[in-house]
PDB file of N, CA, C and O in Angstrom:
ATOM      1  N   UNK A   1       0.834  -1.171   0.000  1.00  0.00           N
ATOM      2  CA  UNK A   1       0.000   0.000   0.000  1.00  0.00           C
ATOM      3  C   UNK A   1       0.883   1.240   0.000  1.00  0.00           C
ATOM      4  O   UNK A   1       1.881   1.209   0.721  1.00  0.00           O
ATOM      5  N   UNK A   2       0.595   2.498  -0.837  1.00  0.00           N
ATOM      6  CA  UNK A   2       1.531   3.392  -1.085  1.00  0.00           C
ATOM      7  C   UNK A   2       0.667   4.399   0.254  1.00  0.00           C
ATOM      8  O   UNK A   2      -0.514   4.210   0.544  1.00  0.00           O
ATOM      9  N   UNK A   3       1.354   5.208   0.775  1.00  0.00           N
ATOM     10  CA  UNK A   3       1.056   6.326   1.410  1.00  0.00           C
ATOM     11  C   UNK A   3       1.875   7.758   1.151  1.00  0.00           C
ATOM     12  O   UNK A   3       2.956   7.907   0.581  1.00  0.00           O
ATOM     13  N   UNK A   4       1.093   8.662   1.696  1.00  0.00           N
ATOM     14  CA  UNK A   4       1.648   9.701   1.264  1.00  0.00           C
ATOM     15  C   UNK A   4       1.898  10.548   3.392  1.00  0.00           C
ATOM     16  O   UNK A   4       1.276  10.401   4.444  1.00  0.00           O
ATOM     17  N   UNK A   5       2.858  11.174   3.056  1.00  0.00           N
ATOM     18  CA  UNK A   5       3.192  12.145   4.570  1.00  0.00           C
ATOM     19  C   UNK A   5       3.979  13.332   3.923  1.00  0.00           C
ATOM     20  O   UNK A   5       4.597  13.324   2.859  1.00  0.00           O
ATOM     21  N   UNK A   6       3.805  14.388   4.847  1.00  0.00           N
ATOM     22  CA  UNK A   6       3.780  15.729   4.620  1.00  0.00           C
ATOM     23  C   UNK A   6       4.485  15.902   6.119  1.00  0.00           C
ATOM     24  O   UNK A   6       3.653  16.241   6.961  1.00  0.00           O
ATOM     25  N   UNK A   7       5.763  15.753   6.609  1.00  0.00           N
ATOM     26  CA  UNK A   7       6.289  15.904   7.565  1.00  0.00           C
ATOM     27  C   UNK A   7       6.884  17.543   8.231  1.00  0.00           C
ATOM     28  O   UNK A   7       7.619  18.044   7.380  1.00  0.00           O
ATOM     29  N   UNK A   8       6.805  18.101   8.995  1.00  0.00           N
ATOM     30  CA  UNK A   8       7.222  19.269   9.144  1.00  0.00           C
ATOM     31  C   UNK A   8       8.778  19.442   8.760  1.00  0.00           C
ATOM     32  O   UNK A   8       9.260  20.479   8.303  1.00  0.00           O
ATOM     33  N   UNK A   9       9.364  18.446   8.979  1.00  0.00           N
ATOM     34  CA  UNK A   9      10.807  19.251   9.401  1.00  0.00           C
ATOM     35  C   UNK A   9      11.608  17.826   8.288  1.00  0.00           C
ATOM     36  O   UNK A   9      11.434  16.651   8.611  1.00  0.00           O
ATOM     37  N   UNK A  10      12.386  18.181   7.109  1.00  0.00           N
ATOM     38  CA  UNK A  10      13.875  17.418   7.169  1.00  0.00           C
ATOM     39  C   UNK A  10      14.140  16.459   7.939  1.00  0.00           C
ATOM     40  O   UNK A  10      14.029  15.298   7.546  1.00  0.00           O
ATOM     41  N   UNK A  11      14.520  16.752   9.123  1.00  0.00           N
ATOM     42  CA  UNK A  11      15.106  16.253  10.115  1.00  0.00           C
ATOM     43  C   UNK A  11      14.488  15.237  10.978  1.00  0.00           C
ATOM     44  O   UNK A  11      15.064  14.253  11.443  1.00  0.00           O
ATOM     45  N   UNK A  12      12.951  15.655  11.189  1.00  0.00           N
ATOM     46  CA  UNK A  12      11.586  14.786  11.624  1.00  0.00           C
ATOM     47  C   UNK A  12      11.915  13.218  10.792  1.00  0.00           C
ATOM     48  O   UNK A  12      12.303  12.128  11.211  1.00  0.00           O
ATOM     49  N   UNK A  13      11.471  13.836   9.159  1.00  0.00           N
ATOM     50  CA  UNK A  13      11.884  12.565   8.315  1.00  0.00           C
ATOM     51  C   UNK A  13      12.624  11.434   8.160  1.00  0.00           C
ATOM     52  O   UNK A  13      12.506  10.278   7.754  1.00  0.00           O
ATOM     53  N   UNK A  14      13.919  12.624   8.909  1.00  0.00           N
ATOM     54  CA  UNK A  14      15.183  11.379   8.487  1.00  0.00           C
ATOM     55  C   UNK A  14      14.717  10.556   9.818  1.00  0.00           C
ATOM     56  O   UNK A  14      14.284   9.406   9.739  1.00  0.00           O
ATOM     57  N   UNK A  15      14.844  11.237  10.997  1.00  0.00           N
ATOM     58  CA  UNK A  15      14.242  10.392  12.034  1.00  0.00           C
ATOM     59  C   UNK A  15      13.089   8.815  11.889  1.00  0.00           C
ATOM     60  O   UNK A  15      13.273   7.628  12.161  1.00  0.00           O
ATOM     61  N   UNK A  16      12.109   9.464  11.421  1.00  0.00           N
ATOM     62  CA  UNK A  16      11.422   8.807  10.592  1.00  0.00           C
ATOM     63  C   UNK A  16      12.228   7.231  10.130  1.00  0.00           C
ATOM     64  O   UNK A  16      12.166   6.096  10.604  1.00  0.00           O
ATOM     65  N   UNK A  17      12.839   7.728   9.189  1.00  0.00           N
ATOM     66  CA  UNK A  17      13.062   7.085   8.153  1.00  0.00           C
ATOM     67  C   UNK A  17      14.502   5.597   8.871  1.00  0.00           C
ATOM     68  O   UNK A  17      14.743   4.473   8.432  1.00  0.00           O
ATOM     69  N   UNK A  18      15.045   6.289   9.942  1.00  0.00           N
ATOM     70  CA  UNK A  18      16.087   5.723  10.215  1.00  0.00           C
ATOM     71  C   UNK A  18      15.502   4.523  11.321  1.00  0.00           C
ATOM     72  O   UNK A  18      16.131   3.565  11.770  1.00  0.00           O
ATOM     73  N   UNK A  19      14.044   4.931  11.601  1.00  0.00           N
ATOM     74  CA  UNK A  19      13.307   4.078  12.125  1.00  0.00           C
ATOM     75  C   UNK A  19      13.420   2.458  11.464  1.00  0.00           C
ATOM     76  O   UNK A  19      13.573   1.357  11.992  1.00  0.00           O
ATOM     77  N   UNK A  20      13.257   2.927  10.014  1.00  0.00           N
ATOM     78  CA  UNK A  20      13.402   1.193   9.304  1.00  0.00           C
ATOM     79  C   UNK A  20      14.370   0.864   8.483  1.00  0.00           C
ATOM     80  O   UNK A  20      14.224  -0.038   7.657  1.00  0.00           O
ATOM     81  N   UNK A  21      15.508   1.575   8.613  1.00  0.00           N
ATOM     82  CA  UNK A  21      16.663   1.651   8.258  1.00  0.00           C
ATOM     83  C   UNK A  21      17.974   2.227   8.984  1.00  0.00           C
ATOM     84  O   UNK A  21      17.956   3.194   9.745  1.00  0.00           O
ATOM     85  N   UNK A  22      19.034   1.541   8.660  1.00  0.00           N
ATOM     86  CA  UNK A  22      20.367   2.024   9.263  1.00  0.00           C
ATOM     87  C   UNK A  22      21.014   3.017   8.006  1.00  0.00           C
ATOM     88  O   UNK A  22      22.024   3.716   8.083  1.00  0.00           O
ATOM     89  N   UNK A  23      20.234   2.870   7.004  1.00  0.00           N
ATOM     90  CA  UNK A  23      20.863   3.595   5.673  1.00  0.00           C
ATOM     91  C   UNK A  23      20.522   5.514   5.739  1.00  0.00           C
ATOM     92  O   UNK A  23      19.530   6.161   6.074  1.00  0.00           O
ATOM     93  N   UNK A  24      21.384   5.757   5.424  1.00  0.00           N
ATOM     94  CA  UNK A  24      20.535   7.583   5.369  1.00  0.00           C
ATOM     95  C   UNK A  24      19.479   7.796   4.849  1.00  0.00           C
ATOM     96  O   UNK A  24      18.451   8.268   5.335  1.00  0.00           O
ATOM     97  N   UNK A  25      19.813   7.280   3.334  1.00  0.00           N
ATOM     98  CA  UNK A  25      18.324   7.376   2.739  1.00  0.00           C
ATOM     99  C   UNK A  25      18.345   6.359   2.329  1.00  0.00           C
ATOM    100  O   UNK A  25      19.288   6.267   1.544  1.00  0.00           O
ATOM    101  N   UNK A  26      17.509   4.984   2.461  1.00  0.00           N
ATOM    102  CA  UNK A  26      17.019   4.107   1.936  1.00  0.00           C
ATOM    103  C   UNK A  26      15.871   4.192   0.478  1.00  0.00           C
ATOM    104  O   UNK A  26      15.190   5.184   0.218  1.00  0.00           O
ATOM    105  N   UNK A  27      15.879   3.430   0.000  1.00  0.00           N
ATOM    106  CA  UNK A  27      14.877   3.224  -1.109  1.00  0.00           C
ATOM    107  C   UNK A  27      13.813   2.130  -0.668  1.00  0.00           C
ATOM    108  O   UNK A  27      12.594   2.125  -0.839  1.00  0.00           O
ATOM    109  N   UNK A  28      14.625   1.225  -0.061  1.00  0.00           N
ATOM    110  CA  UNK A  28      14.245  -0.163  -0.027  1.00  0.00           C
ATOM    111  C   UNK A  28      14.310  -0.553   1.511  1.00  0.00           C
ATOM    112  O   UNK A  28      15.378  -0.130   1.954  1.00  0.00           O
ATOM    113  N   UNK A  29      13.672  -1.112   2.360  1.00  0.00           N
ATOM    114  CA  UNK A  29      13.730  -1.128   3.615  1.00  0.00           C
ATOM    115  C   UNK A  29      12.941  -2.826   3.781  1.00  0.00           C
ATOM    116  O   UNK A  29      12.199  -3.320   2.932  1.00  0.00           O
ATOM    117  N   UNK A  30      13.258  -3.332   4.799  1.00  0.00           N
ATOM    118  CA  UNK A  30      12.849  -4.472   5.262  1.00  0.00           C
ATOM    119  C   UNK A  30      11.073  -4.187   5.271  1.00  0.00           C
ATOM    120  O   UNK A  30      10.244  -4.916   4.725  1.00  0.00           O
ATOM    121  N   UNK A  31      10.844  -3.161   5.904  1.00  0.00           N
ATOM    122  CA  UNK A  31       9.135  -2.946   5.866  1.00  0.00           C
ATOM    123  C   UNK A  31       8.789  -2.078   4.495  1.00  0.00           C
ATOM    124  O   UNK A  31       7.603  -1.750   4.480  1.00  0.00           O
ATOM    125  N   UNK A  32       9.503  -1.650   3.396  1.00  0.00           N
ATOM    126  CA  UNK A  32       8.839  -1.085   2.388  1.00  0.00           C
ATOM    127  C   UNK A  32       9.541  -1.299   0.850  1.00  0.00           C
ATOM    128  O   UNK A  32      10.761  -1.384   0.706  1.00  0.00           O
ATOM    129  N   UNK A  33       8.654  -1.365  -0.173  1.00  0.00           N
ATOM    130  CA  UNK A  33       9.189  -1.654  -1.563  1.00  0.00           C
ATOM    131  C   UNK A  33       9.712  -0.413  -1.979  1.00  0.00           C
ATOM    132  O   UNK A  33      10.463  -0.452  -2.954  1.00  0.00           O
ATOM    133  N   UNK A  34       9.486   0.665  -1.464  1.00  0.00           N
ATOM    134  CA  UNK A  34       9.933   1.909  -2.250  1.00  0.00           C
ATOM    135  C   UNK A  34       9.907   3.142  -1.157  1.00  0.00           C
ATOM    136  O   UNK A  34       8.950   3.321  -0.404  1.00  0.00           O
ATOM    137  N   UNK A  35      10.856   3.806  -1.168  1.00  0.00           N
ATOM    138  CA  UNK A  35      10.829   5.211   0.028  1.00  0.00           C
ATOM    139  C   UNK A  35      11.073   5.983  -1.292  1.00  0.00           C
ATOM    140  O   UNK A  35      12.123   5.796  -1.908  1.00  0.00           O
ATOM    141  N   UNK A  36       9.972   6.995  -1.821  1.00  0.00           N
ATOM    142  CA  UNK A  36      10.241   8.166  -2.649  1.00  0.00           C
ATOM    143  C   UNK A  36      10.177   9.909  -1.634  1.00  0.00           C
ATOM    144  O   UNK A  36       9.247  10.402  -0.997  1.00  0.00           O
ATOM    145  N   UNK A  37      11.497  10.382  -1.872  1.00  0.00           N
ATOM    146  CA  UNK A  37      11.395  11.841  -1.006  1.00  0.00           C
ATOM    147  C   UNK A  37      11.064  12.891  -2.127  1.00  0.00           C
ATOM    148  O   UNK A  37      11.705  13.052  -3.165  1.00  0.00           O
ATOM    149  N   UNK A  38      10.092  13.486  -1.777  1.00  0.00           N
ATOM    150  CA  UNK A  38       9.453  14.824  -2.550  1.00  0.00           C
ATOM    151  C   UNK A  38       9.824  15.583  -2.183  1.00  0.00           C
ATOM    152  O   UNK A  38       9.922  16.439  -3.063  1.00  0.00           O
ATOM    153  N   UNK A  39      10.334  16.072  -0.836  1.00  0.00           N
ATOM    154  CA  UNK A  39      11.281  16.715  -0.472  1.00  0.00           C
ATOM    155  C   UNK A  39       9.979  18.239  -0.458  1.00  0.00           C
ATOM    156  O   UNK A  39       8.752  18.199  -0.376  1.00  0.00           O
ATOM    157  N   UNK A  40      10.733  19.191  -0.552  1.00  0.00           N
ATOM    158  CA  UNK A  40       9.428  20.331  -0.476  1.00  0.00           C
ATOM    159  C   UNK A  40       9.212  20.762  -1.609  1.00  0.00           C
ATOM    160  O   UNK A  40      10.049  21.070  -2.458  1.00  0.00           O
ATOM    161  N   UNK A  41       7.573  20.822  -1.705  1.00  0.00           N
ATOM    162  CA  UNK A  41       7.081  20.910  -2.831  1.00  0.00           C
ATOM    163  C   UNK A  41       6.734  22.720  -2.916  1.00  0.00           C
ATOM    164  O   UNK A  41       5.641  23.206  -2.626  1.00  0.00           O
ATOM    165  N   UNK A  42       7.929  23.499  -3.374  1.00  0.00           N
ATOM    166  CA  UNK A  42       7.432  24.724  -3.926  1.00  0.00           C
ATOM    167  C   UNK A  42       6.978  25.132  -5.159  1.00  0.00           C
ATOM    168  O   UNK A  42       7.498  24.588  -6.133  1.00  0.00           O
ATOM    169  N   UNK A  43       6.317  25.779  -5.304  1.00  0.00           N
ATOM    170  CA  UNK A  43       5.455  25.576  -6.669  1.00  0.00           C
ATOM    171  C   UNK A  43       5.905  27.316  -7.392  1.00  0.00           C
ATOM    172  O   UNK A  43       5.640  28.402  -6.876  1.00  0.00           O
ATOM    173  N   UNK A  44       6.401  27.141  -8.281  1.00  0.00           N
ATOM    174  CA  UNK A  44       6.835  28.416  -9.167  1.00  0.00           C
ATOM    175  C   UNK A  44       5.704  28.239 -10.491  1.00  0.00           C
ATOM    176  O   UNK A  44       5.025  27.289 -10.880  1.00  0.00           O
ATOM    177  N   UNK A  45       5.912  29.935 -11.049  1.00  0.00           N
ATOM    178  CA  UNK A  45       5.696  29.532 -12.545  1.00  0.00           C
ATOM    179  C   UNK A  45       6.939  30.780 -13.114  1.00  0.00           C
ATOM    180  O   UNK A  45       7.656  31.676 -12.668  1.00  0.00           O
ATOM    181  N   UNK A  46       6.598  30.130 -14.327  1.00  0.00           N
ATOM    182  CA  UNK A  46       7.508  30.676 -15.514  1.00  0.00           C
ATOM    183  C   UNK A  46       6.900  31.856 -16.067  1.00  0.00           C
ATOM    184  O   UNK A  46       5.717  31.995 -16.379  1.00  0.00           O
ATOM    185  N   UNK A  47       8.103  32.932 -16.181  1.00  0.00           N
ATOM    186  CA  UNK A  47       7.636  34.192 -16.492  1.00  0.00           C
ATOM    187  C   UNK A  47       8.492  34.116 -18.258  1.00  0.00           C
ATOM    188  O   UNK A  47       9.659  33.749 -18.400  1.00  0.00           O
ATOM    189  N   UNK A  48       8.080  34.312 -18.780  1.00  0.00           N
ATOM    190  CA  UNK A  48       8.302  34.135 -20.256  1.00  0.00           C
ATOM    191  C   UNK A  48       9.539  35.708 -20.791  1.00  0.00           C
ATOM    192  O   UNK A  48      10.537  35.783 -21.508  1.00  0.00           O
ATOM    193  N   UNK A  49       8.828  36.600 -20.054  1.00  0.00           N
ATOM    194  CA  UNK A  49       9.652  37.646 -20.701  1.00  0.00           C
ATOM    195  C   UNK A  49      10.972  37.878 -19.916  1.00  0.00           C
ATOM    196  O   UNK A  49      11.818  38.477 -20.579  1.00  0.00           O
ATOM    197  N   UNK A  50      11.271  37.602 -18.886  1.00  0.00           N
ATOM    198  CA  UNK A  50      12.233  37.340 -17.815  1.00  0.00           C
ATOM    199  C   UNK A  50      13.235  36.238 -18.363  1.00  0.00           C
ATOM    200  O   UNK A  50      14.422  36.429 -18.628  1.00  0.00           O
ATOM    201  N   UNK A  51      12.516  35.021 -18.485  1.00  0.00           N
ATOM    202  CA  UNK A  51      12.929  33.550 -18.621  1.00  0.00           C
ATOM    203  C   UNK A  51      13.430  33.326 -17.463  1.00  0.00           C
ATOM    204  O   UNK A  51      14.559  32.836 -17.417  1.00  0.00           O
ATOM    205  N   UNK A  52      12.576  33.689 -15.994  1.00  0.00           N
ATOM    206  CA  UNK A  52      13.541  33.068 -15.324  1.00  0.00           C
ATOM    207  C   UNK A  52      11.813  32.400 -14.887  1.00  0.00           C
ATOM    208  O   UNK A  52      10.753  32.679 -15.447  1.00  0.00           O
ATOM    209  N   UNK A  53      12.079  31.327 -13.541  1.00  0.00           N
ATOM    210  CA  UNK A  53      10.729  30.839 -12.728  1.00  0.00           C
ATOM    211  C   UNK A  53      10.922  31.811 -11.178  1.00  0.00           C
ATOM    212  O   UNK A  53      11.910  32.346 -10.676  1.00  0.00           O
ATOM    213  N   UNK A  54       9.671  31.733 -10.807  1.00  0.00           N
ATOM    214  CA  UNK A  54       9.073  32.900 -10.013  1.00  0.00           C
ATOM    215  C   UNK A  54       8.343  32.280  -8.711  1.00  0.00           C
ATOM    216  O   UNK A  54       7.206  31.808  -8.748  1.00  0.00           O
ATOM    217  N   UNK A  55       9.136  32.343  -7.580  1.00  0.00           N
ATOM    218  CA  UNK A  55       8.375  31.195  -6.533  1.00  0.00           C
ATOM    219  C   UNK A  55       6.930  31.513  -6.418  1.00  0.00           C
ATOM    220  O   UNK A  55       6.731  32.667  -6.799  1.00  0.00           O
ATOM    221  N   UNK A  56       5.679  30.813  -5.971  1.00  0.00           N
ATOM    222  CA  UNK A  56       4.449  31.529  -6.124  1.00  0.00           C
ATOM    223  C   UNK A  56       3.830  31.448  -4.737  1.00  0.00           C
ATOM    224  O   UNK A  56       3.108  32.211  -4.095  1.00  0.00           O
ATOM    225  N   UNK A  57       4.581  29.777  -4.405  1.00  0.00           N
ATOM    226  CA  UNK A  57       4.133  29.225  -2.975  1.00  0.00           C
ATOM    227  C   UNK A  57       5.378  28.294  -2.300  1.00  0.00           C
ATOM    228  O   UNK A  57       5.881  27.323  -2.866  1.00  0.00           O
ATOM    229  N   UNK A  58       5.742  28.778  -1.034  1.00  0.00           N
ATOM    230  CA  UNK A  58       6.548  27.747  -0.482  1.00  0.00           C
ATOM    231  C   UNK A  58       6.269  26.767  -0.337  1.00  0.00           C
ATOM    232  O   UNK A  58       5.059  26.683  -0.121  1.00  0.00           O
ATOM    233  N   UNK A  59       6.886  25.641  -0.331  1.00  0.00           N
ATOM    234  CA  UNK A  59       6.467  24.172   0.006  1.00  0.00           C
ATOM    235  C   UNK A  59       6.969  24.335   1.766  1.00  0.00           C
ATOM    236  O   UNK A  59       8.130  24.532   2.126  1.00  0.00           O
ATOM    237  N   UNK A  60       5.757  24.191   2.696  1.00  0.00           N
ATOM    238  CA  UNK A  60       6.071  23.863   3.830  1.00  0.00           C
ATOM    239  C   UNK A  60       6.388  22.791   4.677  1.00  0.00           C
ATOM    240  O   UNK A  60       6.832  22.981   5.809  1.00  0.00           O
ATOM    241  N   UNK A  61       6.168  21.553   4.152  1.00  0.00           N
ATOM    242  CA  UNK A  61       6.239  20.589   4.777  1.00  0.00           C
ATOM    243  C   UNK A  61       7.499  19.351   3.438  1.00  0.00           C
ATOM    244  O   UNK A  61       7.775  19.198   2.248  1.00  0.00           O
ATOM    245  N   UNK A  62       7.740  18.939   4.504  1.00  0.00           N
ATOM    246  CA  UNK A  62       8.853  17.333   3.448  1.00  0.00           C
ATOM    247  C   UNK A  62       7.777  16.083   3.492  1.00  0.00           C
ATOM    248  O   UNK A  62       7.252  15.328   4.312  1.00  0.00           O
ATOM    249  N   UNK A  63       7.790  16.373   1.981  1.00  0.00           N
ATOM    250  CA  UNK A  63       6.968  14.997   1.768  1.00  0.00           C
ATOM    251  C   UNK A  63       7.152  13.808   1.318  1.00  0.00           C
ATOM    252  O   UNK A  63       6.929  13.781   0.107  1.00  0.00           O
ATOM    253  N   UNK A  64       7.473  12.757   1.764  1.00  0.00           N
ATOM    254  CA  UNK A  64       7.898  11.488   0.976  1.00  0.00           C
ATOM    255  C   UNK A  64       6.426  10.297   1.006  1.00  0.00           C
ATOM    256  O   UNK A  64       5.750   9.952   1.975  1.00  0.00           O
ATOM    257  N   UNK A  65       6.322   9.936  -0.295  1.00  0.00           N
ATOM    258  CA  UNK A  65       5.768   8.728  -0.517  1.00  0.00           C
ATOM    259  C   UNK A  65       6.183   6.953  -0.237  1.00  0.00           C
ATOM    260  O   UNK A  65       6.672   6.105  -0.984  1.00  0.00           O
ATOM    261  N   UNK A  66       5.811   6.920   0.915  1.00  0.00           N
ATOM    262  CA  UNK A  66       6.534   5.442   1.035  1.00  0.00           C
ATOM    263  C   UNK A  66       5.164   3.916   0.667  1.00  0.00           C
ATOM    264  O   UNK A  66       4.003   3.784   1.054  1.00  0.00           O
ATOM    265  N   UNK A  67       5.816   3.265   0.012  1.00  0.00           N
ATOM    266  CA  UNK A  67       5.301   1.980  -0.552  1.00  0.00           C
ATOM    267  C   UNK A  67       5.653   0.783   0.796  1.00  0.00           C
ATOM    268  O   UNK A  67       6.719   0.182   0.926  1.00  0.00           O
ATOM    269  N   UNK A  68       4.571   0.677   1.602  1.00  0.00           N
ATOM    270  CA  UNK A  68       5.093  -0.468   2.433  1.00  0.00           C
ATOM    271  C   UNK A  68       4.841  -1.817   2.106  1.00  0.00           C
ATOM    272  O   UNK A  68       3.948  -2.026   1.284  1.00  0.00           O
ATOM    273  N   UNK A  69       5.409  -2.705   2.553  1.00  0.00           N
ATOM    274  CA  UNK A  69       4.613  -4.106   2.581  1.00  0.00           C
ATOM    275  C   UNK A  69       3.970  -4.843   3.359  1.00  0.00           C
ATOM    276  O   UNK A  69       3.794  -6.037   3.116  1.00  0.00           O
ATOM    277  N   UNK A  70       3.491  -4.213   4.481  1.00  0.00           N
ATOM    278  CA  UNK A  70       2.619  -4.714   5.045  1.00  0.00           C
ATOM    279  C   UNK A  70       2.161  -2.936   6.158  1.00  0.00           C
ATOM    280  O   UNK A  70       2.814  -1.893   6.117  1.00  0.00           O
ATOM    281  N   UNK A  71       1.142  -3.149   6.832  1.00  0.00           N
ATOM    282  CA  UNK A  71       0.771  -1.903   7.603  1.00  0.00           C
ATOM    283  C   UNK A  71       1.792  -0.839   7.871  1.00  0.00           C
ATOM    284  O   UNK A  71       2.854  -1.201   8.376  1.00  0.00           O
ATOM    285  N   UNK A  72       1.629   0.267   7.631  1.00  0.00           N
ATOM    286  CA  UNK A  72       2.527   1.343   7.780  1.00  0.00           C
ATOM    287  C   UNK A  72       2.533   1.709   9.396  1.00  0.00           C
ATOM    288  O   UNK A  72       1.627   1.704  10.230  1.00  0.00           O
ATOM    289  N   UNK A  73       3.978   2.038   9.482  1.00  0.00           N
ATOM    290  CA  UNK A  73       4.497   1.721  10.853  1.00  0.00           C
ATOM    291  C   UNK A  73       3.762   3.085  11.499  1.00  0.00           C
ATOM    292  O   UNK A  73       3.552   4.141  10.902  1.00  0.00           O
ATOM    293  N   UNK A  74       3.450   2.775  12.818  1.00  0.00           N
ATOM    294  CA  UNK A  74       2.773   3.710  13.981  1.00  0.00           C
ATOM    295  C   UNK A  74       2.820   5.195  14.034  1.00  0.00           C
ATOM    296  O   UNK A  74       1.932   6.031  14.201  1.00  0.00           O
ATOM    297  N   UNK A  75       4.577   5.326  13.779  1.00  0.00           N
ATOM    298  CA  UNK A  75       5.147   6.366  14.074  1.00  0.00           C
ATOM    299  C   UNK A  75       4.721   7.397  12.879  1.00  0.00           C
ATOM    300  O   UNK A  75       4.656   8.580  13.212  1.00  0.00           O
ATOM    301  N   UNK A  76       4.472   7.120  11.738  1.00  0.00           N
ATOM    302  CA  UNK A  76       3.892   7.767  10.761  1.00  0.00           C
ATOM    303  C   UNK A  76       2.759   8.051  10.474  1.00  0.00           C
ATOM    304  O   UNK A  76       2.434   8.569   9.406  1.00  0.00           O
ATOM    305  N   UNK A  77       2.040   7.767  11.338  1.00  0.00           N
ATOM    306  CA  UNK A  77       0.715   7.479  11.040  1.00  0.00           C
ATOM    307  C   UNK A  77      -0.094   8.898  11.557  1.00  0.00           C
ATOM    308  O   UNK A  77      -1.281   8.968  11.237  1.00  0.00           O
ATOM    309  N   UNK A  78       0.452   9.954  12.286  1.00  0.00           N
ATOM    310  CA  UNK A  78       0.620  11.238  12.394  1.00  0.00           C
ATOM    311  C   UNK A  78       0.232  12.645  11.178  1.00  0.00           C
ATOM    312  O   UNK A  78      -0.462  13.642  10.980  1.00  0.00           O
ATOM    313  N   UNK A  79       1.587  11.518  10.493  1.00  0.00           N
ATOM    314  CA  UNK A  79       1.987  12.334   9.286  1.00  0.00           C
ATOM    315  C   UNK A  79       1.197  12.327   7.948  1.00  0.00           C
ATOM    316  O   UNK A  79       1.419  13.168   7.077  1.00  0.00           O
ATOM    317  N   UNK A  80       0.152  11.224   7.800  1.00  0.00           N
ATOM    318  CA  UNK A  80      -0.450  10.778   6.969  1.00  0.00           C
ATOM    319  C   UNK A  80      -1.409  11.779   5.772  1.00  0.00           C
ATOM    320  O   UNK A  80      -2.472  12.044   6.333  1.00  0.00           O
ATOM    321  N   UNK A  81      -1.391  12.185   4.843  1.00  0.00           N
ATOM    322  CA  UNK A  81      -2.256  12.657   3.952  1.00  0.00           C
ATOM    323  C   UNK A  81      -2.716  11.932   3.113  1.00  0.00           C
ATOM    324  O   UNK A  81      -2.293  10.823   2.786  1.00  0.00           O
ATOM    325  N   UNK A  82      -3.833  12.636   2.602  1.00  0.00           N
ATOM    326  CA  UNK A  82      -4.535  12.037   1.293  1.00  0.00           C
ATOM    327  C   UNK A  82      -4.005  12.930   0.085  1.00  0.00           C
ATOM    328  O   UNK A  82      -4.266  14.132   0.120  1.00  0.00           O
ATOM    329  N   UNK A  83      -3.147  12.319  -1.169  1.00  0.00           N
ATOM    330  CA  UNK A  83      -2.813  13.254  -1.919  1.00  0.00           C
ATOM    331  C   UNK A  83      -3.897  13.878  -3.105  1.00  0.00           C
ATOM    332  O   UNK A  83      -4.984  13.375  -3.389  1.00  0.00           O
ATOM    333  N   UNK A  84      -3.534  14.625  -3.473  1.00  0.00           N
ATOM    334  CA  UNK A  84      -4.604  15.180  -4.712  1.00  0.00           C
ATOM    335  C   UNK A  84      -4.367  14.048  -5.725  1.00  0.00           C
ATOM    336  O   UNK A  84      -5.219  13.168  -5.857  1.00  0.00           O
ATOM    337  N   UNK A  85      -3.085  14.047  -6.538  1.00  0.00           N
ATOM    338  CA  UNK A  85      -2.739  13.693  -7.743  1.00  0.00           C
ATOM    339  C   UNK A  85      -1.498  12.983  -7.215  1.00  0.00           C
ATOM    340  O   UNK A  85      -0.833  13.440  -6.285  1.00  0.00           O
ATOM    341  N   UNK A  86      -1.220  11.865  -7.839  1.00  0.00           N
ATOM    342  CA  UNK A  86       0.129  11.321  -8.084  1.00  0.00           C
ATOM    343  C   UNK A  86       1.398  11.357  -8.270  1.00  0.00           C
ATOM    344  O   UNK A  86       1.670  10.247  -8.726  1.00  0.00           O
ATOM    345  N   UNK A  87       2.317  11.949  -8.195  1.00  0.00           N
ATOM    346  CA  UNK A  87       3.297  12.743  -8.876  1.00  0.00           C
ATOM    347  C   UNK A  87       4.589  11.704  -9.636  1.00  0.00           C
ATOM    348  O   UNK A  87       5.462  11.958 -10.466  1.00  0.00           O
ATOM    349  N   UNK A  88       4.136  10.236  -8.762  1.00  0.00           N
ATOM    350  CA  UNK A  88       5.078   9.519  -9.899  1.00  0.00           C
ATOM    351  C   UNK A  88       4.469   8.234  -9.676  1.00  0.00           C
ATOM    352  O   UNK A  88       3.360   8.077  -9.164  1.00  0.00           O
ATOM    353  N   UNK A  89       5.338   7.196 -10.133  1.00  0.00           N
ATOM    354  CA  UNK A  89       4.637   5.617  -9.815  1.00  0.00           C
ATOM    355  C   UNK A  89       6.223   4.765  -9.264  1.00  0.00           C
ATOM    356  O   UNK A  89       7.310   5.322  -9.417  1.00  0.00           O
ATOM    357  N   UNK A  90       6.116   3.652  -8.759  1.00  0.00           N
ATOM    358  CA  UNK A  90       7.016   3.264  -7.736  1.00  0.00           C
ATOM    359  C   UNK A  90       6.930   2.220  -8.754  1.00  0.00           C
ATOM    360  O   UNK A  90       5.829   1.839  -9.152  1.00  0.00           O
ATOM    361  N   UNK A  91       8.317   1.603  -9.319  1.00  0.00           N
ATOM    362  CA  UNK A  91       8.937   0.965 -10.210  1.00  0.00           C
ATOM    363  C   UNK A  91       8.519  -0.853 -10.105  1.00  0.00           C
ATOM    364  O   UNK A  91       9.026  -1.649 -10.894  1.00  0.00           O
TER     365      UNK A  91
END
């Protein structure tokens, strides 16, 4: 089952994360097929006559998508959202 979390802090995450791993950043963990980090999602657009991109909204929170294989562990369960849209698919 894929889930989605929206964690406050970097640092929260890695915490998180070191929960089911000894690795910094894992991909692959004894409890999950896939750890994807979205990391913060700021959202720009493109100004055409500039050519440069233009922040519009900070991304406040670190978000990673994790794919578990069986119930997603306790400690996350805090962090949990429902996403709008997809942003990738887990291999």
């Amino acid at each position: 089952m894929v889930k989605r979390y929206c964690i406050p802090t970097e640092e929260k995450a890695k915490e998180l994360i070191a929960l089911l791993s000894d690795e910094i950043k894992p991909t692959v963990t004894e409890f999950t097929h896939g750890i994807a980090h979205l990391g913060f999602q700021n959202v720009y657009k493109y100004d055409e006559v500039t050519e440069e991109s233009i922040l519009v909204k900070e991304g406040l929170t670190y978000n990673i998508d994790v794919f578990w294989k069986g119930e997603p562990n306790e400690e996350w369960l805090e962090f949990e959202v429902e996403p709008k849209t997809p942003n990738h698919k887990f291999a």
